[in-house]
N, C-alpha and C positions, 0 to 999 in steps of 0.2 A: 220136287225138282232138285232141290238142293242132296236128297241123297242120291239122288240117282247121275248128278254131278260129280259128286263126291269118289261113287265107286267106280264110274266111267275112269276119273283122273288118276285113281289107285291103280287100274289097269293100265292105264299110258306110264305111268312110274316105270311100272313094274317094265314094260316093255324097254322103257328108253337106260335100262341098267346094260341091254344087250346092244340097242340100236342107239348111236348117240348122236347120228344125225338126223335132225327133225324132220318132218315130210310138211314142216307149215311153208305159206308162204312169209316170208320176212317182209316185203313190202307193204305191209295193211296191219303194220305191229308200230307201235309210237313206241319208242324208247328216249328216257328222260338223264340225260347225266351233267349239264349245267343246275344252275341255280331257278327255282319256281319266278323272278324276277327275268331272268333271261328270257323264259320259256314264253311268258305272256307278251314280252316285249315283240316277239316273234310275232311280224306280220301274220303268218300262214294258219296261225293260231285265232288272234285278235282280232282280225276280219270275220269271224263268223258271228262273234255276240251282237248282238242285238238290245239295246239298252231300254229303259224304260221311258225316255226322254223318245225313242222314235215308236211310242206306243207300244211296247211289249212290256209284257214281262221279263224280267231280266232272269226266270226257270226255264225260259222257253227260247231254245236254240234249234237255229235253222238249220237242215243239210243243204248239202247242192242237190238238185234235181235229179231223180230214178234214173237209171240206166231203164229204156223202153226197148223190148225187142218189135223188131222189125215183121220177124215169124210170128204168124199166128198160129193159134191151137183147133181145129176142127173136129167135128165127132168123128172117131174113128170106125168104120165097120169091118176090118179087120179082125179085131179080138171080140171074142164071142164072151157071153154070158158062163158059157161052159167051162172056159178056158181059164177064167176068173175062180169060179167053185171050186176049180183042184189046185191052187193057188198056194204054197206053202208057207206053213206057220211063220208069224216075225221072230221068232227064234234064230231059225235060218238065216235071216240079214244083219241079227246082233253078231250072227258068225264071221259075215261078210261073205257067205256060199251065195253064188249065184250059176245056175245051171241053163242050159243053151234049152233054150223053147219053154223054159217053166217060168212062172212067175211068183213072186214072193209078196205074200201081205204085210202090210206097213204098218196098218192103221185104220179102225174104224170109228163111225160116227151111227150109232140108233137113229139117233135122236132126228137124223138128219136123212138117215139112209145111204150116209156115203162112207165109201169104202178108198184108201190107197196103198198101190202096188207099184211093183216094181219089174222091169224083167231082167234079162242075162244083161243087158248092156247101161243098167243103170235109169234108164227115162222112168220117168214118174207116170204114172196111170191114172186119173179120176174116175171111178165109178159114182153116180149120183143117179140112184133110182135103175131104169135101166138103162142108164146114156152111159157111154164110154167116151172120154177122151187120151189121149196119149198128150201131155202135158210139155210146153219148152220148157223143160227143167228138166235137170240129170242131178243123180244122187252124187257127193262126194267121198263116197264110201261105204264102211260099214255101219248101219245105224246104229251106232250106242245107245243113242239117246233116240224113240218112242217120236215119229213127227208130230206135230200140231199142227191145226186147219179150224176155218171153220167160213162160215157162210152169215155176212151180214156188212150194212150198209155203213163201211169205213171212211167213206170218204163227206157224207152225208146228202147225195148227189139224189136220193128216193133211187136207186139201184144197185143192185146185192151185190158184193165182191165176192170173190172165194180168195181166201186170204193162206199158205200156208210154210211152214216153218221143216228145212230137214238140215241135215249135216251136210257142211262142205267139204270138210275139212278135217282129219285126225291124221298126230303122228305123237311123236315121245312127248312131244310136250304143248300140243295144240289140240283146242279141239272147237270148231266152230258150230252152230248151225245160223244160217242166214232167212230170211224170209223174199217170199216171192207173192205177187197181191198178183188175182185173174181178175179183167173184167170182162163176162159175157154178153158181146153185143152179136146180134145178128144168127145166133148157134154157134157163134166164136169166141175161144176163151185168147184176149189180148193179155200179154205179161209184163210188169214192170218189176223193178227191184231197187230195194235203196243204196245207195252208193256207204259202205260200212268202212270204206277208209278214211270220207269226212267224219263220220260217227266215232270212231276212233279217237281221232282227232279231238273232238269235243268234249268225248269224256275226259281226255287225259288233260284237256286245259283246264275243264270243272275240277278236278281232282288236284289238282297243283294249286288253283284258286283256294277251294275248300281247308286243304290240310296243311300247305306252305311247308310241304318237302321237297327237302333239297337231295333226298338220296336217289339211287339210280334207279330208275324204276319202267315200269313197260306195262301197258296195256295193249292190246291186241291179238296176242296168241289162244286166248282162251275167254270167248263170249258165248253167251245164248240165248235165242231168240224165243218168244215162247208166244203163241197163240191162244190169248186165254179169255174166252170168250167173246165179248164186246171189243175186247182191251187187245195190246200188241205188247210185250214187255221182253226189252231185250237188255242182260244183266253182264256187265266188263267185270271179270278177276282180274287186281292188280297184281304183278310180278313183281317180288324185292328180285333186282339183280346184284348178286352178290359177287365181289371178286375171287377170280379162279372158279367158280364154275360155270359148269356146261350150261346146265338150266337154269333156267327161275326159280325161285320157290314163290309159291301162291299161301296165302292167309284166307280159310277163306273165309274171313268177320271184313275182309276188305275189297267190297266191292262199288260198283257205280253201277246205278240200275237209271233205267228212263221208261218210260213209254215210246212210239212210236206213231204217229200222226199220219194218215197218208192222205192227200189232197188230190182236188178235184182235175187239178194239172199234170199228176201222174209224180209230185214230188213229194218226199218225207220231211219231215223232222222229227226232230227229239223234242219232246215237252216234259215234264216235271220231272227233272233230271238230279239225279239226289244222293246221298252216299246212303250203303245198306248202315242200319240200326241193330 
């Protein structure tokens, strides 16, 4: 993961020497330029921890509760089985090529029998066995980065989720992927997602805690989410901002990695929240 990070972000370099305006969003980025004593004193901050005095652990930090869509996902019997087979290589979507009535593979699973795609206007597709759904999720771009998925009981409730991870987000100097959890009740796939600008948030106060920097510094332009296995692990690059330039520069020996939790109420947290070694 980390090389395929790596040459993803060599190519946004490479890009943002022509384009010097980002295509991120700026609002879901924490940028730090007082003092790490300022920073904690900060209500917006400090209201999230959780102490060990009111029975946590003090690694385990809350978010606010999933954004739930209201839309549910149904089996589709529009797109056929056929339609699927002539489906074009994930090459094509590393390109960001997308063609009117063809569809682009994403991603598969053996093990599991499941298959995701894409078509000309971005919606995410589930194949599982031979069920089709058409997914409330839309891709936010070109996949650089290979989605993650996978099938199993996150919340601990005795019923499967389908859990899965794509990009939101790329520009000169962002590149996100966020996660989306299904849960199928009834032959309906229901969707939540975690709120990543509390997450944000969290990491950049753990990170201030931890290392007691006082330089200018940003998290939130460059995360990602990764599906791995059992597990949900979603990794922040920290950005030195430097005076007089454009971009950040990224290190990347310096990062804040967690897990990700998802509950039975449809909300996340971060749990063992920790800087990389």
């Amino acid at each position: 993961m980390k090389r395929k990070i790596a040459e993803v972000l060599l190519i946004l370099l490479m890009a943002s020497i022509t384009i010097l305006v980002s295509g991120c969003d700026s609002k879901n980025s924490s940028v730090i330029q007082s003092s790490t004593d300022r920073l904690i004193e900060n209500d917006n901050f400090s209201s999230n921890i959780r102490t060990q005095d009111e029975g946590q652990s003090n690694n385990f930090i809350e978010s606010a509760d999933g954004e739930i869509d209201e839309e549910k996902t149904e089996k589709n019997d529009d797109i056929t089985l056929e339609d699927l087979e002539n489906a074009l290589p994930p090459e094509e979507a590393f390109l960001g090529n997308y063609y009117d009535d063809m569809f682009l593979l994403l991603g598969k699973d053996e093990a599991t029998d499941t298959l995701i795609y894409s078509n000309s206007t971005g919606n995410i597709i589930l194949r599982n066995g031979d069920e089709i759904y058409v997914l409330e999720d839309c891709l936010g771009g070109p996949q650089y980065i290979e989605p993650s998925f996978g099938f199993y009981d996150y919340d601990g409730d005795g019923d499967i989720e389908f859990a899965l991870s794509t990009m939101r987000d790329v520009g000169s100097s962002c590149l996100k992927t966020e996660l989306s959890m299904y849960e199928k009740k009834n032959g309906i796939y229901e969707r939540c997602s975690p709120d990543y600008k509390a997450f944000i948030e969290e990491a950049t106060l753990y990170y201030a805690i931890q290392t007691k920097d006082n330089g200018t510094y940003m998290l939130g332009d460059i995360y990602e989410t990764e599906v791995a296995g059992t597990a949900i692990e979603v990794t922040f690059h920290v950005g030195r901002v430097e005076e007089d330039k454009v971009l950040p520069e990224y290190d990347e020996g310096k990062l804040v990695k967690a897990e990700i939790i998802y509950n039975t109420d449809g909300s996340f947290v971060l749990s063992n929240i920790h800087l990389s070694q």
